[in-house]
Each structure stands twice: as C-alpha cells, then as structure tokens.
C-alpha positions as CSV (number, residue, x, y, z in Angstrom):
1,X,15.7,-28.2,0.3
2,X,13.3,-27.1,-2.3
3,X,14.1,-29.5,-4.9
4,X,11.6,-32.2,-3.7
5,X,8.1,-30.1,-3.3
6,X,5.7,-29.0,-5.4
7,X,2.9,-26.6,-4.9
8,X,0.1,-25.4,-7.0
9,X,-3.2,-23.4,-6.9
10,X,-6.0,-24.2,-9.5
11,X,-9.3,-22.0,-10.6
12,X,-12.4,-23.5,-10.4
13,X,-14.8,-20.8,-11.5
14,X,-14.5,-17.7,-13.6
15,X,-15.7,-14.7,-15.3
16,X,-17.5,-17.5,-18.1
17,X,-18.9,-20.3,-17.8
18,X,-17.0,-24.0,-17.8
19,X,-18.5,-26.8,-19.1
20,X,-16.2,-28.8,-17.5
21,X,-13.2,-28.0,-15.1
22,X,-11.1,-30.6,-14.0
23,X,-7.5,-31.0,-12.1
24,X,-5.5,-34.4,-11.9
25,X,-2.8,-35.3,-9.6
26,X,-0.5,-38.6,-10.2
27,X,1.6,-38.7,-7.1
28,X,3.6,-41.8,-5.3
29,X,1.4,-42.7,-1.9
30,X,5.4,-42.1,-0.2
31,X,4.8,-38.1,-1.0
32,X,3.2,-36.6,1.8
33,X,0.8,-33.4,0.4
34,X,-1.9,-30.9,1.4
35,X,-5.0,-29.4,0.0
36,X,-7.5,-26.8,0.3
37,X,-10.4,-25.8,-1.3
38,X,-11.7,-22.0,-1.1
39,X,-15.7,-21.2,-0.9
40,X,-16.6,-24.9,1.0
41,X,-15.3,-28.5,0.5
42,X,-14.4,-30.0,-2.2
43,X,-13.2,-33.4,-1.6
44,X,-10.6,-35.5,-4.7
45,X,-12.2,-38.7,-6.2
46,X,-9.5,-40.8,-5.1
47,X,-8.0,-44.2,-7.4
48,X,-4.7,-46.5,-6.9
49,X,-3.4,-46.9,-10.2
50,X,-1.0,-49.2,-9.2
51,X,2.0,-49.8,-6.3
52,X,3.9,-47.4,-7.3
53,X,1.0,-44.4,-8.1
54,X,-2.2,-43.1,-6.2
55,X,-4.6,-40.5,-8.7
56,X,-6.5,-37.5,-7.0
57,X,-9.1,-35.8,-9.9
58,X,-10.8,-33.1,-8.5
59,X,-13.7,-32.5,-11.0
60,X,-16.5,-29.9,-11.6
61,X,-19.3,-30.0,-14.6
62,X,-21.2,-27.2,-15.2
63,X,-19.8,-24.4,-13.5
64,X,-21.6,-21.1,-14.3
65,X,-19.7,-17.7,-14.8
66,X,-19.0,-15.5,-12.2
67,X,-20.8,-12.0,-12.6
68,X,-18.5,-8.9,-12.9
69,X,-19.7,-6.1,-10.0
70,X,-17.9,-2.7,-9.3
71,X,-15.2,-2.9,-6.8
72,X,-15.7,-6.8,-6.4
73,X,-12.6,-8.4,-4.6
74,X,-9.9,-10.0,-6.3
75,X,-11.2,-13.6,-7.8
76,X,-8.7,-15.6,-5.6
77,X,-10.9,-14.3,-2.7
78,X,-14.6,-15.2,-4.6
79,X,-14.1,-18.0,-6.3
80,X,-13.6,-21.7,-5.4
81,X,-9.8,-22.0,-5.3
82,X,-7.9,-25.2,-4.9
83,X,-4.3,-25.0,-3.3
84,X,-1.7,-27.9,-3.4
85,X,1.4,-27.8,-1.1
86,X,3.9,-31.0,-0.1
87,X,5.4,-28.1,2.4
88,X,5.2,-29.0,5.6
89,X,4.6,-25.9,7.4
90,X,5.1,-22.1,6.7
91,X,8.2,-22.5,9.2
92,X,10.1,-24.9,6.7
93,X,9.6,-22.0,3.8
94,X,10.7,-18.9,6.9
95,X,14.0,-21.4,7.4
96,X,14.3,-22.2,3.6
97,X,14.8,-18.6,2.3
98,X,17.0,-17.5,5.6
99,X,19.4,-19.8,4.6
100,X,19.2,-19.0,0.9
101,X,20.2,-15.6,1.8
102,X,22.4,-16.1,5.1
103,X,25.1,-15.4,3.5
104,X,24.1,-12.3,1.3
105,X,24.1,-10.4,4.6
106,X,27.5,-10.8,4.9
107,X,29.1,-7.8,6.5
108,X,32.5,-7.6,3.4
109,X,34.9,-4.9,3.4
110,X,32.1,-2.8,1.5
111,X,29.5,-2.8,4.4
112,X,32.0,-1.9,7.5
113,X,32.9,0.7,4.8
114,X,29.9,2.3,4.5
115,X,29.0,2.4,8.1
116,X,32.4,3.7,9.5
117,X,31.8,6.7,6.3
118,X,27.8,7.0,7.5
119,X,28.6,7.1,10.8
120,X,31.9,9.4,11.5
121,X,31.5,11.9,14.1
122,X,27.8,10.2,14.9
123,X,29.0,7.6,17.4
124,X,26.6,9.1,19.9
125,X,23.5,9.1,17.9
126,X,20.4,6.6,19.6
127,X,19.8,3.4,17.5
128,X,16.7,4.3,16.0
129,X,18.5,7.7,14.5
130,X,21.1,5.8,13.0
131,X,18.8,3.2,11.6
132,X,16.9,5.8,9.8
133,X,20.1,7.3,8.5
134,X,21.0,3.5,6.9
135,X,17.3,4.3,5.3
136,X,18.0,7.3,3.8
137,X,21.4,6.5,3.0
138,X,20.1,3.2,0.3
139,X,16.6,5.5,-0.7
140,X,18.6,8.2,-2.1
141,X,22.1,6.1,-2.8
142,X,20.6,2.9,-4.2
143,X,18.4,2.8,-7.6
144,X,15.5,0.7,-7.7
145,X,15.2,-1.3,-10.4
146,X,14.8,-4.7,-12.0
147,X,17.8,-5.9,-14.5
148,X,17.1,-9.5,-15.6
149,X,20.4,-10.3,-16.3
150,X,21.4,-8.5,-12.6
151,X,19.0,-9.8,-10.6
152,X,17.0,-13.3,-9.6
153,X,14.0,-14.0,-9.2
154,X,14.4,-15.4,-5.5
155,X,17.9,-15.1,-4.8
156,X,19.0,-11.3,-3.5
157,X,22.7,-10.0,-4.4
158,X,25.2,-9.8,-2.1
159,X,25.3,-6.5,0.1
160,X,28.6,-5.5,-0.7
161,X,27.4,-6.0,-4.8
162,X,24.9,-3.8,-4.4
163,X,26.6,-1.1,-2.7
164,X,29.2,-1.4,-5.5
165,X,26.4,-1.3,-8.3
166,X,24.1,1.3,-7.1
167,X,21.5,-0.6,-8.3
168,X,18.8,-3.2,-6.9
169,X,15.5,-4.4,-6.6
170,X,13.0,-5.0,-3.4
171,X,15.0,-8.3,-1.7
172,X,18.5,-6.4,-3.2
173,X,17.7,-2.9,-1.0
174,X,16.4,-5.1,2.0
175,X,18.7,-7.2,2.0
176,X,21.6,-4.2,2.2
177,X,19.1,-2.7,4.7
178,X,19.9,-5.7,7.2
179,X,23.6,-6.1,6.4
180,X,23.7,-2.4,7.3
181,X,22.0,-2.3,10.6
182,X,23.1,-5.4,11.9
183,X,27.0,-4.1,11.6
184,X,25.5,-1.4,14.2
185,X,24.1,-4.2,16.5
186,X,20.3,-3.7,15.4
187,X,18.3,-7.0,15.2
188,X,17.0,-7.1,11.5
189,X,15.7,-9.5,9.1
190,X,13.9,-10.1,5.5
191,X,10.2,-10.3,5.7
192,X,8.6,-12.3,2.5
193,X,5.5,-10.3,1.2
194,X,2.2,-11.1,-1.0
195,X,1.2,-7.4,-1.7
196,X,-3.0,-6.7,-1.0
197,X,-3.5,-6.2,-4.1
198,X,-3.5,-9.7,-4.8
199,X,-6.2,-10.9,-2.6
200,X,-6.3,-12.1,1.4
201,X,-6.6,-15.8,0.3
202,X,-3.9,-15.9,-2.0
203,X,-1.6,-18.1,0.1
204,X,-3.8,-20.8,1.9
205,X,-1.0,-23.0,2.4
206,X,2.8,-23.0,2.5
207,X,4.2,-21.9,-1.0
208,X,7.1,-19.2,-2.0
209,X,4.7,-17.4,-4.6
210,X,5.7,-14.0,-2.6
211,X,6.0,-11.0,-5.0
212,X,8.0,-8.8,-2.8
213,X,10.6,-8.5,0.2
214,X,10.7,-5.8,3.3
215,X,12.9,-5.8,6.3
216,X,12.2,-5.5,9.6
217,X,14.1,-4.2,12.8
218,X,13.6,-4.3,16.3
219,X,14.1,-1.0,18.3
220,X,13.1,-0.7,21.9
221,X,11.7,-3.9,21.6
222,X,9.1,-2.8,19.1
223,X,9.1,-4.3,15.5
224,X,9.3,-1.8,12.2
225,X,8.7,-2.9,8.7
226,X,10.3,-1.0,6.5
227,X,9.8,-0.3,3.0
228,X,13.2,0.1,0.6
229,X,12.2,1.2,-2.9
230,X,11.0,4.7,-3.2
231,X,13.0,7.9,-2.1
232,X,9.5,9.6,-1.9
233,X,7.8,7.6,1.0
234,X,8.9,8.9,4.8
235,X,10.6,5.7,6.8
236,X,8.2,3.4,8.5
237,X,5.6,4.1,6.1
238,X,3.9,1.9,3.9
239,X,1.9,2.3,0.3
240,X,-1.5,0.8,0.3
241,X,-0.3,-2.6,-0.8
242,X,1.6,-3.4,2.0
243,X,-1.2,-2.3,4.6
244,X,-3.0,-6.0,5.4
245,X,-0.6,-7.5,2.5
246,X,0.3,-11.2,3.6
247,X,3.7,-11.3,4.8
248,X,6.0,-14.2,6.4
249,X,9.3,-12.9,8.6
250,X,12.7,-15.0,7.8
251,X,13.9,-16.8,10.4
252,X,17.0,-19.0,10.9
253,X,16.4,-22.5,12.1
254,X,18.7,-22.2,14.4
255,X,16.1,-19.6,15.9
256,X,13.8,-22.8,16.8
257,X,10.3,-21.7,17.4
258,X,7.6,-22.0,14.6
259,X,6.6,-18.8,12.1
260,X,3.1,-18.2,10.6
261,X,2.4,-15.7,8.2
262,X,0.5,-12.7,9.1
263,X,-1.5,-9.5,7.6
264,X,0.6,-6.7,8.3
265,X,-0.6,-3.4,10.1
266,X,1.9,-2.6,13.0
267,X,1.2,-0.1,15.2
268,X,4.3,1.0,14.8
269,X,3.6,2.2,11.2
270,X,3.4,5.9,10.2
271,X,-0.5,7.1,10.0
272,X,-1.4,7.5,6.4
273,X,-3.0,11.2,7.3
274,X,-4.6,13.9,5.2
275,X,-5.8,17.2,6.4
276,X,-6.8,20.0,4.5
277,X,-7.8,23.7,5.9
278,X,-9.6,26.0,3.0
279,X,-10.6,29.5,3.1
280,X,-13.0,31.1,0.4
281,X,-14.0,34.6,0.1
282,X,-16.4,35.8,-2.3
283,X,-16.4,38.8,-4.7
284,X,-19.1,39.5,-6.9
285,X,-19.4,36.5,-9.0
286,X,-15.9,35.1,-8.4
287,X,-14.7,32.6,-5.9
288,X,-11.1,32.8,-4.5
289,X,-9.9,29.9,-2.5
290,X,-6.4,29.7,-0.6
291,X,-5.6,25.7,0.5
292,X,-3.2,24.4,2.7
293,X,-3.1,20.5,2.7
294,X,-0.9,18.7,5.2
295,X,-0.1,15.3,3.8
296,X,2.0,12.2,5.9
297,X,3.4,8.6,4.9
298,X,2.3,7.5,1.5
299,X,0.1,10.3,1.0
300,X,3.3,12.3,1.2
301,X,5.5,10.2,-1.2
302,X,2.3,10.3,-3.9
303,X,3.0,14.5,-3.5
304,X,6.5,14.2,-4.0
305,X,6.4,11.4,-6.8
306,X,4.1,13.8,-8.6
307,X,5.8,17.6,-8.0
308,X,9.0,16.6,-6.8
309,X,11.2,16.0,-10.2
310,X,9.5,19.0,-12.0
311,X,10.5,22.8,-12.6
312,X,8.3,25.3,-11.0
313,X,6.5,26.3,-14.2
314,X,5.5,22.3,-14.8
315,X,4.7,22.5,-10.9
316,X,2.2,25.3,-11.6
317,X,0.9,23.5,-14.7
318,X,0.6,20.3,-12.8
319,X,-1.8,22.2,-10.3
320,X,-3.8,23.8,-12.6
321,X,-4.6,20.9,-14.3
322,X,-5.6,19.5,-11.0
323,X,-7.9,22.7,-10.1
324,X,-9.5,23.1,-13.7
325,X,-13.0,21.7,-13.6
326,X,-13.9,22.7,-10.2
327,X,-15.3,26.0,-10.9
328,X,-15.7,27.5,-14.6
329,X,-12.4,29.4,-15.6
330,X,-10.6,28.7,-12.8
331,X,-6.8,30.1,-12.9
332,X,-3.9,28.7,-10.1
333,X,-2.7,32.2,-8.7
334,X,-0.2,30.9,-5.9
335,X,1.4,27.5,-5.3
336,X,4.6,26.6,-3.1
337,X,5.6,23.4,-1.1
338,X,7.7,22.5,1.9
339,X,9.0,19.1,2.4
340,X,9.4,18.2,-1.0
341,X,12.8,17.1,-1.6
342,X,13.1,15.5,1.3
343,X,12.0,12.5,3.2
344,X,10.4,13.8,6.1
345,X,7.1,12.0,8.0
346,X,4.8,15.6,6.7
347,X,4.6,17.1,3.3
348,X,3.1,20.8,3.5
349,X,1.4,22.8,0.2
350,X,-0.4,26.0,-0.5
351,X,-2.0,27.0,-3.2
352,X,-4.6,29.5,-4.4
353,X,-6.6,30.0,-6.9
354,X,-9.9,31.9,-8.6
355,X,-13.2,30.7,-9.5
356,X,-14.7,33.3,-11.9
357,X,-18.6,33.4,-12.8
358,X,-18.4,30.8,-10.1
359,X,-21.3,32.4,-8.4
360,X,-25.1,31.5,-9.6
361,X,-27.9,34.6,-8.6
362,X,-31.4,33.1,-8.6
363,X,-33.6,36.0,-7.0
364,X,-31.9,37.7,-3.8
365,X,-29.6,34.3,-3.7
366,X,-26.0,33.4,-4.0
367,X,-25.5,29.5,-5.0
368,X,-22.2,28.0,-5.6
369,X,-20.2,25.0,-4.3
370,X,-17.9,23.8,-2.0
371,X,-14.7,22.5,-3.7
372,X,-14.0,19.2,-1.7
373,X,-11.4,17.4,-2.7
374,X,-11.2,14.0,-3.4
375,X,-15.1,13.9,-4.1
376,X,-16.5,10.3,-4.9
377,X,-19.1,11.2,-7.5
378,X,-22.4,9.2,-9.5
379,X,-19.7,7.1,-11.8
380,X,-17.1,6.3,-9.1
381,X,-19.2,3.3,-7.6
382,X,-21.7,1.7,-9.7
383,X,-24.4,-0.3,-7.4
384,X,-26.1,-3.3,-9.2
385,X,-29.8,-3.8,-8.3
386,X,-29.2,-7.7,-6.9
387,X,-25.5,-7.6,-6.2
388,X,-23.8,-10.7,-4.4
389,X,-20.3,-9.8,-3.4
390,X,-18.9,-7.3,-0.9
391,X,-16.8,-4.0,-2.1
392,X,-13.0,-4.0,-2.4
393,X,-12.1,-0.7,-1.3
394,X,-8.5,-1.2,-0.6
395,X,-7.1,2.1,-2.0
396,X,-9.8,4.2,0.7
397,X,-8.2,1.8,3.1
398,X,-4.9,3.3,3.2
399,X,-6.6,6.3,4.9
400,X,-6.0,6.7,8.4
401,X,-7.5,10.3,9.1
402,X,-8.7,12.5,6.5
403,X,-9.6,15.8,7.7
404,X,-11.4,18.9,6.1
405,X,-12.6,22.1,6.5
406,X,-13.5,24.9,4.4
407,X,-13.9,28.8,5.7
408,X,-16.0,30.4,3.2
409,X,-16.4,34.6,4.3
410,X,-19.5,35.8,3.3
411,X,-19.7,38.9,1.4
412,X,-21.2,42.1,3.3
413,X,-25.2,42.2,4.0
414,X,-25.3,38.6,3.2
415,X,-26.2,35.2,5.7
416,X,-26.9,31.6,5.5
417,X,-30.2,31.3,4.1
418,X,-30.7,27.6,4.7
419,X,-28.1,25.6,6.8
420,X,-27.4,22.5,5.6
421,X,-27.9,19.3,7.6
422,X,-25.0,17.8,9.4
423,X,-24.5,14.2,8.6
424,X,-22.8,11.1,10.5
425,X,-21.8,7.9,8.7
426,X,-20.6,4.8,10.7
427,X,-19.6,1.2,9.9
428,X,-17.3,-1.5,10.2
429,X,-14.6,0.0,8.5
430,X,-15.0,3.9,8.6
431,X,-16.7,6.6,10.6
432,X,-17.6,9.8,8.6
433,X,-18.8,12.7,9.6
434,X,-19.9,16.6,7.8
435,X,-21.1,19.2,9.7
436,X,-21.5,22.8,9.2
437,X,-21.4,26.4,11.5
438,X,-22.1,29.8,11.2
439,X,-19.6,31.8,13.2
440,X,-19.1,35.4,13.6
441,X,-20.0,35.7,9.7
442,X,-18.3,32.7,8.2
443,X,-19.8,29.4,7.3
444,X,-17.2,26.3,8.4
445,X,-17.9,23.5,7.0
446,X,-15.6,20.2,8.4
447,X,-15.6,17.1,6.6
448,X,-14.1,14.0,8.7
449,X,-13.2,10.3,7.6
C-alpha cells in the first residue's frame, strides 16, 4: 500500500541567507499529488515536458537569513515550508499502519499467559484497575530500549516476542500494551505521535514521518493515552512532549469512518502539579528552611528519574548540590521521600536545610531573601530590542498548577518594615499571581502559576 507514494517536505528559508533555493518535481500527469506551502502561497511554475512527464519548479532568489531570537519556535513553524504528499487522506495512512500491525497484537500462547498469571485471584477487579495493572506490569517488566538489529523502524515486534525478550521500544511496549488489555475485553489501539518538540506544523499533510507510538484505551467511555517507556512517570501522565504533540489514532478500515490527526491534551490526562509549602525561621544571622514539595505526573517521574536509583548518601549529595547557591554556606540537614520507588499519581519530599551569614544588618534592618524555587532570572530569557517572532515556551507549558508559599517566623521584637506589593500577571496562556501577609507574627508569602 505504501510502495506507490511519495512525500516530501522542503526548506525555503534558514538561519543564512540563500542566493538561490530551488525544488523540482518530474512526475507523470497519471500521479495524483498535494502541496502546501507554510508562511503564504507559493504557487509551482508549471511545464509539460513531454506525454509521458509534467515539471513542477518551485523557485526562490534571494532569500535573506532568518534572525536567531531566544526561545523562537522551532523553524518548521517560522519559515516558508513546502510539503509534498501523493497520500490521499490522513485516513489512508490510520488504515495503512493498523494493518501493518494487525497482526502483532495477536493474543499467542505468551499473552493469555501473562494475563491468567497477572490476573489470578483478581477476577473481580473493575476494568480500569486491571488496565493499570497491565501498565505496571510492561513499565517495570519490559526494558525500554532501541536494538537496531531487534527492532524496525516502523514495524513493532510481535507481543508474545516481546514478552519473551524483555526488551522493546515505544511501538514494541504499546503494542504489548493493546494485546494485553484487549485479551481482558478493553477497546485499545496504537496512536502514531509527532512529539512537540518538533514544531505544530510539522505534518501539513498526510505522511508517516511520526517519531513515536502511544496507546490508547477506552474506559467508561472516556479515552486514555497512555505513555509506555518510563517506569518513573504515574499512568495516564504525559512528559511535556506529548502535551499538544501531533498525534493520529490507528484505525482498521474495516472501522469505516474517516481519522484526522489531532494535538493531544485529554482531559482525561493526569495534572502536571507542583506545590511547595516552606517554612523559615531566623536565628541571628542564619536562615533555616524546612520544604515539603508535593510533585504529580511528569513532575513526579523527573523526581524519581533523578533520586530514585541512588543510595541515600548520593541522595543527600544530589540535594545539596541543588540547595548550594541559594544562600552563602548553605548545608542540607534533613532529606527523605515517599513515593519514590513506586509509580504512584504523587511524589512527596522534605528536606531542610541552613542558610548561614544569610542575614544582611543595614541599620536596625534585617534583609535577606526568599528562596523560590524554580526562579527565571536576567539570563534565562534574553529580549531583543526589535524582535519579530513569538516565544516557544513549551517546557513552562507542561505546568498545570504550580503552587507556593513560604512561612518565614520573624525573630522576637522584630515586624515587617515595608510590605511588599502584591502582584497579578494574566495572559493568554498563564495567570500568575504573588502576594504577601502578615499574620499573627509570620510573613506568608504565596506564589501561584
């Protein structure tokens, strides 16, 4: 089915400048093709060369370089882009790779094995419970990886192969994924993705340039995508690049009905959530500061893919490292976690430590400094005087709810001298907010995005 169309996408414009930038197609009139051109029209200069032969040239002189600017988007999304496709539809590739795979879902000796062993004595467990435990079963069973003489670049191993290796990559684990859960009567399928770190015009028209494979389940009529190659990240959950990545569900064609890609953000999806609750107390000159961060979904799995695999004296160093810099000789005095060696939705940590000479006396005056975390600073976001494009700010994106507040318990005979001003932040993408009280002794300070 694929053996007959071709598909293309060409640069016009880049980070120098072209002289001259020109694309050529030679193409019998009998082939029926698309195009599209990114940032306006941009029409072929169209010849017969003979009977047999049409020629399309697509030519620009004298294209100027693109300027580099901090956080610009991906080029595919800025530049003039010309795509090519003789696909007919985005339905023709959803039918192509469902029966490409149709039979790697097979449901072999190794499969019905693997449920009757997962579910023994679970026979009453709800749908969505067992389908979690198929999840956790392949995240923590089931090695990611890519082996290039294992593994194809389109076409997954069988179920029952990868349940006998222990080893496979994204389209391998989903794939096993739907075997699994429809041997329990779940509906599940593959779901093609282009991850958002590639750009949202990547994939103007019908082409099989995906770069990696999800699955998705129905349960009470609601549709989960789930996520196969990390044992850190909670089920249902996604990393930033899946969150508005392009993705194209696999459908039979016996499933009539037309598919269209989409960019994915169920509502289904676990919140990417953050919230931190900090208390400081003040003696002399020193600063000592107890945290406890809650962290779910991905921020979760980038806890555990950091602390998780270490001892508890590389755990400590870890943290200190992270701490060091916020006040001058700072030294980690507590740490402990809950949640991390599982898979659960919530990762908990505490940790502690002191802030010494962290305190600045100018006259009858105590000055010192919150220690927010995750503060965007001068050099994280350079603004150009004249700049043209918009900001990529994909990996902020991820962010659901980030929450803060920090307690700081003033010291005996002292007070606020000066509150500082509470601030609100709105626009298309974000709300933010920081405001500050004074109660019963204790300045709060809550930071909100």
């Amino acid at each position: 089915k694929l053996a007959p169309h071709f598909w293309d996408k060409i640069f016009f414009q880049y980070f120098y400048p072209y002289q001259d930038t020109k694309y050529s197609l030679l193409i019998s009139p009998d082939v029926k093709f698309n195009y599209k051109m990114t940032q306006g029209t941009f029409d072929p200069v169209k010849t017969s060369q003979d009977s047999d032969f049409d020629m399309y040239v697509w030519d620009k002189q004298n294209v100027p370089s693109i300027k580099d600017e901090d956080h610009m988007p991906e080029l595919v999304d800025i530049a003039p882009v010309l795509f090519i496709s003789s696909f007919p539809d985005w339905t023709f590739i959803s039918n192509w790779y469902a029966d490409l795979t149709a039979n790697k879902t097979k449901a072999d000796f190794e499969v019905k094995e693997t449920i009757a062993e997962l579910f023994k004595g679970k026979e009453n467990m709800s749908q969505t419970d067992k389908v979690q435990e198929i999840y956790h079963y392949i995240v923590h069973n089931i090695r990611y990886s890519e082996v290039s003489f294992l593994q194809s670049g389109l076409i997954p191993q069988k179920a029952s192969k990868v349940l006998i290796t222990k080893i496979g990559d994204c389209k391998d684990v989903s794939t096993l994924f739907v075997a699994l859960c429809r041997q329990i009567g779940v509906d599940a399928s593959l779901v093609l993705v282009k991850t958002r770190d590639n750009g949202r015009q990547d994939m103007l028209l019908p082409t099989i340039d995906f770069n990696h494979c999800i699955a998705k389940v129905i349960l009470n009529n609601k549709a989960y995508y789930i996520e196969l190659t990390s044992d850190y990240l909670p089920f249902n959950s996604f990393y930033d690049g899946l969150i508005d990545a392009y993705t194209l569900d696999v459908k039979p064609e016996k499933d009539k009905g037309s598919v269209s890609p989409v960019y994915l953000d169920p509502p289904t999806r676990n919140q990417n959530i953050i919230k931190r609750v900090t208390t400081i107390t003040i003696q002399g000159n020193d600063i000592m500061v107890a945290k406890e961060n809650f962290k779910t979904a991905a921020f979760a799995a980038d806890i555990r893919s950091a602390y998780r695999d270490l001892g508890k004296k590389e755990r400590e160093k870890e943290m200190q490292k992270a701490v060091t810099g916020e006040y001058p000789n700072v030294q980690l005095t507590d740490l402990e976690f809950t949640g991390l060696d599982s898979t659960s939705d919530t990762l908990e940590y505490k940790y502690a430590y002191t802030g010494q000479n962290a305190v600045t006396q100018v006259g009858g005056l105590n000055l010192f400094t919150l220690p927010w975390a995750d503060k965007a600073g001068p050099n994280d976001f350079i603004f150009n005087q004249n700049r043209e494009l918009p900001m990529e700010i994909t990996g902020y994106a991820s962010i659901d709810t980030d929450v803060e507040s920090i307690t700081v318990v003033l010291p005996a005979g002292k007070t606020l001298a000066d509150a500082p001003q509470s601030i609100r932040y709105s626009c298309a993408v974000a709300d933010y907010q920081l405001t500050f009280k004074t109660i019963n002794g204790k300045i709060v300070a809550t930071r909100s995005m």
